[in-house]
BAKOLTOR-191647 format. One record per residue: residue number from 1; residue in three letters; x, z, y of N, C-alpha, C in turn. Coordinates in steps of 0.05 Angstrom, whole numbers, plus 5000, padded with zeros to 4 digits. Layout:
<sites>
SITE,nr,rest,n_xx,n_zz,n_yy,ca_xx,ca_zz,ca_yy,c_xx,c_zz,c_yy
SITE,NUM,ALA,X,Z,Y,X,Z,Y,X,Z,Y $
...
</sites>
This chain:
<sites>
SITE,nr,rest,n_xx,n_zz,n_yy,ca_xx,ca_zz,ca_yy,c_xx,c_zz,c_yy
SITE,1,UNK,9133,5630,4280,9126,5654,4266,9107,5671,4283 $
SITE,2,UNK,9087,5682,4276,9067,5687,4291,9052,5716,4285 $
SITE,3,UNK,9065,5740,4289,9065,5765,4279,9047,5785,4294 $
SITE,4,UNK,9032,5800,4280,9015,5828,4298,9037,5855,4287 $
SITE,5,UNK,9041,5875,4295,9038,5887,4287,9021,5916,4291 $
SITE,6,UNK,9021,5926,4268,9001,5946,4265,9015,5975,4255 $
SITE,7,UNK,9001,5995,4266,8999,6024,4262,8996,6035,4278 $
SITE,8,UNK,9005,6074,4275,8988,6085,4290,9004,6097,4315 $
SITE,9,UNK,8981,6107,4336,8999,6113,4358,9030,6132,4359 $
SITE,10,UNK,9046,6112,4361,9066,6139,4358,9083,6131,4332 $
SITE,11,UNK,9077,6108,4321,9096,6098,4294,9119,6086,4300 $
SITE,12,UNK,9126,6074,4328,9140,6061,4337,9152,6028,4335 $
SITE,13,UNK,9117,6019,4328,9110,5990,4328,9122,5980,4351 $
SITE,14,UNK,9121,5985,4382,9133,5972,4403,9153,5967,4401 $
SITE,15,UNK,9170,5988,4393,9198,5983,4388,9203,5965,4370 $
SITE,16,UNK,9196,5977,4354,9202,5947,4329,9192,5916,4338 $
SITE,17,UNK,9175,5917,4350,9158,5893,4370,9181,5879,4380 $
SITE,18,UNK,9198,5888,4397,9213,5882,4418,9235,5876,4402 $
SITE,19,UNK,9249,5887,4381,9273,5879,4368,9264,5851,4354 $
SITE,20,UNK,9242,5850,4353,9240,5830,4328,9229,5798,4356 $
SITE,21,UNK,9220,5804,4371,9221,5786,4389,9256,5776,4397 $
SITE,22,UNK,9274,5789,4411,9297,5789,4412,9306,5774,4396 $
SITE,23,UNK,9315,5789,4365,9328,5775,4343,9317,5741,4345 $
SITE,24,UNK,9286,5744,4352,9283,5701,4339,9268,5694,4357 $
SITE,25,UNK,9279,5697,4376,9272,5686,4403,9244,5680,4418 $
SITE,26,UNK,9230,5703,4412,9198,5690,4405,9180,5715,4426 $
SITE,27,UNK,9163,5706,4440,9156,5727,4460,9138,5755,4451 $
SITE,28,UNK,9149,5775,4462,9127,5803,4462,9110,5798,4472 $
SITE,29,UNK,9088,5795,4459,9066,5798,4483,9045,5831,4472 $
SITE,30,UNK,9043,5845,4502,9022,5862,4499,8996,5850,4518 $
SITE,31,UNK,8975,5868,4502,8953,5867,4521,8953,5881,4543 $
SITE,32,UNK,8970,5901,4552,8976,5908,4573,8987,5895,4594 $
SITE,33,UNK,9007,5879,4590,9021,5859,4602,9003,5836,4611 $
SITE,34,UNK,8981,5824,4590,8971,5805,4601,8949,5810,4608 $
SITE,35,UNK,8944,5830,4616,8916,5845,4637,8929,5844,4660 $
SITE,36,UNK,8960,5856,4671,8967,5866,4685,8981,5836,4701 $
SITE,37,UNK,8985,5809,4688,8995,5790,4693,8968,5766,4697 $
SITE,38,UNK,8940,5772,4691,8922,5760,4697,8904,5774,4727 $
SITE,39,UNK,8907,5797,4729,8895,5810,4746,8915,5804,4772 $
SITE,40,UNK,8945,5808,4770,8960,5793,4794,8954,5771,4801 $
SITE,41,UNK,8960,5753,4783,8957,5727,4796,8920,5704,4785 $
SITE,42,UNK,8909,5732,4793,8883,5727,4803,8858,5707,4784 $
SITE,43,UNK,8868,5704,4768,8851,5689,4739,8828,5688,4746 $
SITE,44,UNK,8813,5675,4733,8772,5686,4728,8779,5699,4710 $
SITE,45,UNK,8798,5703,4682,8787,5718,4670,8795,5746,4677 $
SITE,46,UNK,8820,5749,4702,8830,5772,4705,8814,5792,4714 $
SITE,47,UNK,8803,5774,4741,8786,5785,4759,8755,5796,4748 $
SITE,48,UNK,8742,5783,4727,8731,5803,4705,8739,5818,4696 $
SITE,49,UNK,8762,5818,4677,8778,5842,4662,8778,5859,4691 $
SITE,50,UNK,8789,5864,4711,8790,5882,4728,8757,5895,4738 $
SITE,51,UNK,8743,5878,4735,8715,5895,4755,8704,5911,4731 $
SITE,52,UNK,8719,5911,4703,8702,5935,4680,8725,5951,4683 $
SITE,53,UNK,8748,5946,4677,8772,5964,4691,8763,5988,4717 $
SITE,54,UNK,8759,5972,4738,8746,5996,4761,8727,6005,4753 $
SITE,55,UNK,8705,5998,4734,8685,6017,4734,8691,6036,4704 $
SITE,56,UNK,8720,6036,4704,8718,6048,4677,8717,6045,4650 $
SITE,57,UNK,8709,6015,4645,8696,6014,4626,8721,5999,4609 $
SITE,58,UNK,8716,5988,4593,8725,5979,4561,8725,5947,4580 $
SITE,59,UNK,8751,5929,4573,8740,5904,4583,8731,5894,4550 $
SITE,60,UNK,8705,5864,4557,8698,5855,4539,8710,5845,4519 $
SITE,61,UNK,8716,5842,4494,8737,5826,4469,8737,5801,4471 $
SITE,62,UNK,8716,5790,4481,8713,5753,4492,8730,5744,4516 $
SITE,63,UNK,8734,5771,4528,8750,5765,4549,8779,5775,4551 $
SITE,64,UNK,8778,5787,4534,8812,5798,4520,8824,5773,4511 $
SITE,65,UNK,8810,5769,4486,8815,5737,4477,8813,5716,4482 $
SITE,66,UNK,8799,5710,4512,8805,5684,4521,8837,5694,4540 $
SITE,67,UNK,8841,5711,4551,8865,5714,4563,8891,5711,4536 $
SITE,68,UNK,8886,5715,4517,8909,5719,4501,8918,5695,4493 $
SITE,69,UNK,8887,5690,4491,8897,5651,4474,8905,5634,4495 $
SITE,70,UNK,8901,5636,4526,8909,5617,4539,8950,5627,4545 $
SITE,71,UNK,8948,5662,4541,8985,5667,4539,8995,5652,4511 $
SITE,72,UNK,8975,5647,4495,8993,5641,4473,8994,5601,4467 $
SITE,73,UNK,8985,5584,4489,8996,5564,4492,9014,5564,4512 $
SITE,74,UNK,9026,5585,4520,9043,5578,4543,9077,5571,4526 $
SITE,75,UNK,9088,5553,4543,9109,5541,4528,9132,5560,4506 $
SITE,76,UNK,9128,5578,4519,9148,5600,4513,9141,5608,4480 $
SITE,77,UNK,9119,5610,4473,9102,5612,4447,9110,5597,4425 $
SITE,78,UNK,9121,5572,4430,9113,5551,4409,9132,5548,4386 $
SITE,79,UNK,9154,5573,4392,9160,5582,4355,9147,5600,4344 $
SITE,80,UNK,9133,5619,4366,9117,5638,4351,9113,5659,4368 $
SITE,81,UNK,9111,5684,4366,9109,5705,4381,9094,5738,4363 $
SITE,82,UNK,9102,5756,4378,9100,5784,4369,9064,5796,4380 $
SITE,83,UNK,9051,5799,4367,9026,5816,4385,9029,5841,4376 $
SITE,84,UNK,9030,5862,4398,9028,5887,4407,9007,5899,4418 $
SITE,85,UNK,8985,5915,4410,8971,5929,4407,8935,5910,4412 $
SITE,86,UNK,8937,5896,4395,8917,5872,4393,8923,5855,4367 $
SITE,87,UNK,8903,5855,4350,8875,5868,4354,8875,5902,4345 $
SITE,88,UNK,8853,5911,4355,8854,5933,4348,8826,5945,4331 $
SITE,89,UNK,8806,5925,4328,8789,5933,4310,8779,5910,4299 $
SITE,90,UNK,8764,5913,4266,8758,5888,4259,8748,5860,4268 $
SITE,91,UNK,8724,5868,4290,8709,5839,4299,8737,5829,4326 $
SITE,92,UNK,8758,5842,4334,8779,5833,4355,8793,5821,4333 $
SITE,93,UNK,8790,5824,4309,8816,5801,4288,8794,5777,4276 $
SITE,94,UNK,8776,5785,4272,8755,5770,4264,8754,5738,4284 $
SITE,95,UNK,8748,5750,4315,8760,5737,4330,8777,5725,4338 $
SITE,96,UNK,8793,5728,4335,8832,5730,4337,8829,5702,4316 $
SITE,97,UNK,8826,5712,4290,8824,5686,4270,8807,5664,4275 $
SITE,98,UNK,8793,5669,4281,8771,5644,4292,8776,5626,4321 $
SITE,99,UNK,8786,5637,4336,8803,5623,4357,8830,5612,4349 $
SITE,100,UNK,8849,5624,4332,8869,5608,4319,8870,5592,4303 $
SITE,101,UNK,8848,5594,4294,8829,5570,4261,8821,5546,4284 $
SITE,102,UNK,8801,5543,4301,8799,5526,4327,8821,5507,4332 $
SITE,103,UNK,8844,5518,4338,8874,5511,4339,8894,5495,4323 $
SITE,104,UNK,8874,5505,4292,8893,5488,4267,8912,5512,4271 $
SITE,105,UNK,8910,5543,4267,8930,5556,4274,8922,5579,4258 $
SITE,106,UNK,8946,5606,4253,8936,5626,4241,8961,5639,4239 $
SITE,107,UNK,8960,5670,4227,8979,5693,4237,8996,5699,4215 $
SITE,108,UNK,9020,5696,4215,9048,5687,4187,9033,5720,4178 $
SITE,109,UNK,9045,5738,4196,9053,5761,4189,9040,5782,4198 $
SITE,110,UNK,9021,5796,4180,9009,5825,4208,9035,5855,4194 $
SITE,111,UNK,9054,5857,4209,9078,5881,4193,9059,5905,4208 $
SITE,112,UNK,9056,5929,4185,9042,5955,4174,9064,5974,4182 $
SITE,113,UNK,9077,5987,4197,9088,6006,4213,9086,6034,4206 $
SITE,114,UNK,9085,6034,4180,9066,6055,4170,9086,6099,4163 $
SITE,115,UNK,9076,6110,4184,9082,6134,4180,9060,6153,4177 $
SITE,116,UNK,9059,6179,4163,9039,6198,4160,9044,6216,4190 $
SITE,117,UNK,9015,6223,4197,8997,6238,4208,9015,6256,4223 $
SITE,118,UNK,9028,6275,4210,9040,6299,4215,9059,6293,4227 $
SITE,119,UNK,9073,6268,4212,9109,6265,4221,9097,6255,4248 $
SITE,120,UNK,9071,6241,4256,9070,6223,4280,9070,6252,4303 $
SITE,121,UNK,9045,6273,4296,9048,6286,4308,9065,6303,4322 $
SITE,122,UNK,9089,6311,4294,9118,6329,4301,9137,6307,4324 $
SITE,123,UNK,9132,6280,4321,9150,6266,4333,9140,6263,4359 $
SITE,124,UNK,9105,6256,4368,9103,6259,4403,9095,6284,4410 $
SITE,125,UNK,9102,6310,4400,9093,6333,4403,9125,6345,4424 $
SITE,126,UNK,9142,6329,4400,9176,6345,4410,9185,6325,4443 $
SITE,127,UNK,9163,6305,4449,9171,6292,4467,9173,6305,4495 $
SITE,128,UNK,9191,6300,4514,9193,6313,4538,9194,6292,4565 $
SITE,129,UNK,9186,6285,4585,9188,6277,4602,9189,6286,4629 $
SITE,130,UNK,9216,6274,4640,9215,6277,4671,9196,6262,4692 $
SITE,131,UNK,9186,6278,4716,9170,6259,4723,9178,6252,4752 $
SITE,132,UNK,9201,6261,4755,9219,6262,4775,9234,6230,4775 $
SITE,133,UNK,9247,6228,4754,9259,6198,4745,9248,6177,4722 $
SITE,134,UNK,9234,6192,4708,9215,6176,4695,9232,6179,4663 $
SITE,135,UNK,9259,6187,4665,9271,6197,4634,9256,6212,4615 $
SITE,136,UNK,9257,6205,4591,9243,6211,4568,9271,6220,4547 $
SITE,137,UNK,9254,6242,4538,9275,6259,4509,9263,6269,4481 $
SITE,138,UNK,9271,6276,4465,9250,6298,4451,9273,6312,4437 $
SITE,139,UNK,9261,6332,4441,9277,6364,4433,9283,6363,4404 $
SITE,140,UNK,9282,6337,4395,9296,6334,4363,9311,6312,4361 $
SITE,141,UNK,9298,6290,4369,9324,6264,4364,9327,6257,4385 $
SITE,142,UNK,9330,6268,4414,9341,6266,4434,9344,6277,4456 $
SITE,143,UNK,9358,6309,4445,9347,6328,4463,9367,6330,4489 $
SITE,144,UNK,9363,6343,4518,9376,6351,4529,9395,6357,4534 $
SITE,145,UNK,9427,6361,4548,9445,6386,4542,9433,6403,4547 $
SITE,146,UNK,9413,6413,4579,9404,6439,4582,9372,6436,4571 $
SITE,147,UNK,9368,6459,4560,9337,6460,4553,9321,6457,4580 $
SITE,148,UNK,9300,6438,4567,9288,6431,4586,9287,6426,4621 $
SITE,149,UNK,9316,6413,4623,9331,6400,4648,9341,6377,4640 $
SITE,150,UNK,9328,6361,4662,9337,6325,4658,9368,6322,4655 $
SITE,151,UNK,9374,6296,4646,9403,6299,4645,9409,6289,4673 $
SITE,152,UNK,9386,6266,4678,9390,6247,4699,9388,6261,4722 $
SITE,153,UNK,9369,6269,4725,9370,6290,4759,9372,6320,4756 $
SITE,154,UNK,9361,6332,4733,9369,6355,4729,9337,6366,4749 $
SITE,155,UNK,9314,6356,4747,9289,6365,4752,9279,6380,4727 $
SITE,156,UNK,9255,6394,4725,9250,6411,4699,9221,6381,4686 $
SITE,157,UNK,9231,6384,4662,9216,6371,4644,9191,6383,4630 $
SITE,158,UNK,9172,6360,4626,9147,6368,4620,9141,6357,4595 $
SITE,159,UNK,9125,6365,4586,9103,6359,4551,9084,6341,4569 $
SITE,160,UNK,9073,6311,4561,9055,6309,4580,9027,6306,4555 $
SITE,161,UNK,9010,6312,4574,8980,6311,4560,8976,6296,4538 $
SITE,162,UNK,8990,6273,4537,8980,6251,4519,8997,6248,4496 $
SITE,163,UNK,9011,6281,4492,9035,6278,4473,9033,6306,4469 $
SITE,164,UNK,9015,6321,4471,9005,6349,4465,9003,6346,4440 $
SITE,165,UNK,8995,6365,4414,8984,6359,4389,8958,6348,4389 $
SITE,166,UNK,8941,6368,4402,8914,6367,4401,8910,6342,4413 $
SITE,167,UNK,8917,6324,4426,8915,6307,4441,8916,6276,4424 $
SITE,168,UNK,8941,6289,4406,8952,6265,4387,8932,6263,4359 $
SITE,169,UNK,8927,6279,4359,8905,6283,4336,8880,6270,4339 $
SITE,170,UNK,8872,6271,4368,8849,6258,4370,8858,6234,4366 $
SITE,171,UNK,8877,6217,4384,8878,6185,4383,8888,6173,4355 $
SITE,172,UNK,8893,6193,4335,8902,6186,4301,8866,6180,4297 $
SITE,173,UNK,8850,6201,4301,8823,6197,4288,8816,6174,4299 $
SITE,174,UNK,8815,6164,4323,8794,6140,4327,8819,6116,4319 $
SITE,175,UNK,8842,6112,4320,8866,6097,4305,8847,6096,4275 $
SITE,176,UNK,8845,6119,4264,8836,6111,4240,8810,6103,4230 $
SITE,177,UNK,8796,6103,4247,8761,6102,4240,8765,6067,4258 $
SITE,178,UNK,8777,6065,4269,8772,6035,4283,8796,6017,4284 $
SITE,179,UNK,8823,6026,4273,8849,6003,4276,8853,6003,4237 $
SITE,180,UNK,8858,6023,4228,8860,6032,4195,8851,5997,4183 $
SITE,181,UNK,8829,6003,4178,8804,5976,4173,8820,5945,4172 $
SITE,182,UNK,8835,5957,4193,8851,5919,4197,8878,5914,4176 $
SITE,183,UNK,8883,5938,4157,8904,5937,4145,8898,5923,4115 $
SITE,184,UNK,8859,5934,4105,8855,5917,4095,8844,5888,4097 $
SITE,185,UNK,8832,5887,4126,8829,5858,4134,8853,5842,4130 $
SITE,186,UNK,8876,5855,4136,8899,5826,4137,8912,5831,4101 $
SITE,187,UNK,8904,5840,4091,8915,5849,4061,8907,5823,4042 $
SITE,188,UNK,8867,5827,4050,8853,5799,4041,8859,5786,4044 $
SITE,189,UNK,8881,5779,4070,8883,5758,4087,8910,5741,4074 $
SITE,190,UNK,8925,5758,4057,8942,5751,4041,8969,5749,4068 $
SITE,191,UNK,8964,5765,4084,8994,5770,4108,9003,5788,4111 $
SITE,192,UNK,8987,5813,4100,9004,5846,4103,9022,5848,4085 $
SITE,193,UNK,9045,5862,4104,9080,5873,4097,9073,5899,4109 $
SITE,194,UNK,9082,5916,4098,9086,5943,4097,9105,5952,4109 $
SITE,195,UNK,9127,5969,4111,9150,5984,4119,9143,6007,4126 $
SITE,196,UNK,9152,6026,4111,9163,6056,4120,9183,6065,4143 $
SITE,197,UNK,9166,6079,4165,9168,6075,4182,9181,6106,4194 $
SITE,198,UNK,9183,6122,4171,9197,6150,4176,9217,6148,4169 $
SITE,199,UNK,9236,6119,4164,9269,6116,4167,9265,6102,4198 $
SITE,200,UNK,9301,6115,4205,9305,6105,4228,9298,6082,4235 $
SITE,201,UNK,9300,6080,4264,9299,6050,4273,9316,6037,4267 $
SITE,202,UNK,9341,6034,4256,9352,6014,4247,9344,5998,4226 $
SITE,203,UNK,9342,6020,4200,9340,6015,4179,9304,5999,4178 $
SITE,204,UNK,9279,6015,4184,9256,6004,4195,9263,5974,4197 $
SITE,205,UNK,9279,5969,4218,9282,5937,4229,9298,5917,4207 $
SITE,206,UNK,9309,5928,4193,9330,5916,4168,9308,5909,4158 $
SITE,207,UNK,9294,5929,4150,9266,5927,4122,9241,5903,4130 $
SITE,208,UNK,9241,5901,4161,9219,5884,4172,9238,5856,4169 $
SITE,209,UNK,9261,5855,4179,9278,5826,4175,9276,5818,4149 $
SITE,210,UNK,9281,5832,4129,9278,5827,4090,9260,5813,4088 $
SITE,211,UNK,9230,5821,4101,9206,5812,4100,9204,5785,4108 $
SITE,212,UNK,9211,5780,4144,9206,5757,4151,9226,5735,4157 $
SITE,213,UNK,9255,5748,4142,9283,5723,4136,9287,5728,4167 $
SITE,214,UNK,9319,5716,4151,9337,5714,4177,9335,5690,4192 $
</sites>
């Protein structure tokens, strides 16, 4: 079974990512992970991905996807696996399919993670982090006993930058001018599942299992 999922920052696709790897035994993979696991143990393609890395830049999608496709023959794969935050714009799925077509291969499921704008914002807006122990809260579905004091060390907790409003608003706009697009690419594609994604995480993960059987 061979799943992307998709939505927007802050929908809580990872999570759902990770339960649904768990439940059927099938690996998470992010592109974070396999930047961070090609650049250790020293690749050609890592050691590229890293020299646009230091200079800042964007690494290339040729070289995203030759790293991905060589994680996704590794043994561990071969009932299937979860992709987390890849692809993220049309010509990276465009690609994505054309290297799995190569293969005699192609993607069961892209699941749609789908929450509105506002709720995403109210939800990493209320977020709080220690940076003392690295504990994470939010002042609505998982707040503190003392306002704004860790539970864990009891250091004072912060809003961080990338969970400000104004902050979150921007990465919804380019989410939607450049990831949106892929919901009808995989729609054509006859593999988009949907789920409403402003019920809890339990229920969320019930609705994604309905989808792809027990």
């Amino acid at each position: 079974m061979k799943i992307i999922m998709l939505g927007a920052p802050g929908a809580g696709k990872g999570t759902q990512a990770k339960k649904i790897a768990e439940k059927y035994g099938i690996p998470h993979i992010s592109t974070g992970d396999i930047f961070r696991a090609n650049i250790k143990g020293g690749t050609e393609l890592g050691m590229k991905a890293k020299s646009y890395m230091d200079q800042g830049q964007l690494v290339p999608d040729e070289i995203t996807i030759g790293m991905l496709m060589d994680r996704i023959k590794e043994n561990d794969c071969q009932k299937g696996y979860v992709l987390d935050g890849f692809p993220r714009t049309i010509p990276q799925a465009e690609s994505l399919t054309k290297a799995l077509a190569d293969m005699g291969d192609k993607i069961d499921y892209a699941v749609n993670v789908d929450v509105p704008d506002q709720v995403i914002v109210t939800r990493m807006s209320g977020r709080r982090a220690c940076l003392s122990c690295g504990a994470t809260y939010h002042i609505v579905y998982n707040p503190t006993k003392q306002e704004s004091v860790c539970d864990t060390c009891g250091s004072q907790l912060v809003l961080r930058d990338d969970d400000k409003p104004e902050t979150v608003l921007n990465r919804l706009t380019v989410y939607h001018d450049q990831t949106q697009p892929l919901i009808d690419y995989y729609k054509k594609a006859g593999v988009l599942a949907e789920v409403d994604g402003t019920q809890n995480l339990d229920k969320v993960f019930q609705d994604i299992v309905s989808i792809l059987g027990e």
